[in-house]
N, C-alpha and C positions, 0 to 999 in steps of 0.2 A: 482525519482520524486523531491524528496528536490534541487536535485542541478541544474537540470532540471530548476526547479521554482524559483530558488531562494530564498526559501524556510528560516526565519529566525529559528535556531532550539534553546530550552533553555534548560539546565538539568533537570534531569525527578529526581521529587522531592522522587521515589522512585523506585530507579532501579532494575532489576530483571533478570533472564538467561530465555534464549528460545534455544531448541535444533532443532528441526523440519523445520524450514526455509530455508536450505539449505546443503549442502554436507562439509561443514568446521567444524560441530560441537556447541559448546556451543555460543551464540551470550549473549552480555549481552545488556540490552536495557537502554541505558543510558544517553535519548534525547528525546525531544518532540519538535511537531512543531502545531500551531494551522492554519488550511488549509480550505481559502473559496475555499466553492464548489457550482461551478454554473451549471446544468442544466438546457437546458432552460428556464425558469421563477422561477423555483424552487435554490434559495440560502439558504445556511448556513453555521454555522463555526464547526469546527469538530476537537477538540483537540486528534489528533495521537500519538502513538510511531514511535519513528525512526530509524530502521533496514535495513541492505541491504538484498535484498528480492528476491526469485527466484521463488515465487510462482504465484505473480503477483506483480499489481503497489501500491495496495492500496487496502486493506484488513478493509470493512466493519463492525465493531466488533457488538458486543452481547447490550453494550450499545446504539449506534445508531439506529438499529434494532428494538429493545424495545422500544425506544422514540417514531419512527416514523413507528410505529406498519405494519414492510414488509413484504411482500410474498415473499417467496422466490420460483420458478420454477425450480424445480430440474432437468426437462428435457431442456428446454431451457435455463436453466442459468440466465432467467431475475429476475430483484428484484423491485417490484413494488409496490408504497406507497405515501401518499399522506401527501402534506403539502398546508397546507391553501386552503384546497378545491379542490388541484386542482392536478390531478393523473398523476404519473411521472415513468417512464420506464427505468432500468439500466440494458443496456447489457453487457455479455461476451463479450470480445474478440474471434474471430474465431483461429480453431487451427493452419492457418496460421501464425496467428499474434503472436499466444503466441510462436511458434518455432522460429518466427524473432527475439520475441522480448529475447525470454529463447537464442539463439546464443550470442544475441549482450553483454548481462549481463554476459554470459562465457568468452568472451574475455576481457570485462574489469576487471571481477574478476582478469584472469590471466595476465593481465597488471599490475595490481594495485598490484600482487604478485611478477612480477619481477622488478619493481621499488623498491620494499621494499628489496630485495635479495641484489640489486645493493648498495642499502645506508649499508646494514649492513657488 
């Protein structure tokens, strides 16, 4: 999504490991990017970490949540919450999409792997 967007990232004033994210092992998180997010009429700014990520695009955290006090629907996946009055709706992607989109992040992982092979 960063490069995607163009995304400007700055160093994370307190970096940290995350193992769980994907099939590589230990990630260290060593970046941040602050990301407006527009749903229709619903805006704000949302200070991230920045990881390559196979779980999805953009992972919600526990602080945002708590701010803007969500539901989460566990069977349907939506997370529903309201800002300035006015009620907003965030879908899953369907399991189509997350296969196109878990492929496409497989092959650039393994690109981005034989580029690195080639330089060393």
């Amino acid at each position: 999504m960063v490069e995607k967007l163009n995304l400007q990232v700055t160093p994370h004033p307190r970096p940290y490991k995350l193992q769980w994210l994907n099939e590589d092992g230990d990630l260290t998180v060593d970046k941040w990017v602050k990301v407006n997010l527009f749903v229709g009429n619903y805006k704000d700014e949302i200070l991230c970490d920045v990881v390559p990520m196979e779980a999805c695009h953009i992972l919600l955290g526990r602080p945002w949540q708590f701010d803007k006090k969500t539901t989460h629907d566990g069977l349907t996946k939506e997370i529903t919450f309201t800002h300035r009055e006015n009620k907003f709706v965030l879908y899953s992607l369907t399991p189509s999409q997350v296969v196109k989109d878990q492929v496409q992040m497989k092959q650039k992982r393994e690109n981005e792997r034989k580029k690195k092979s080639k330089v060393k």
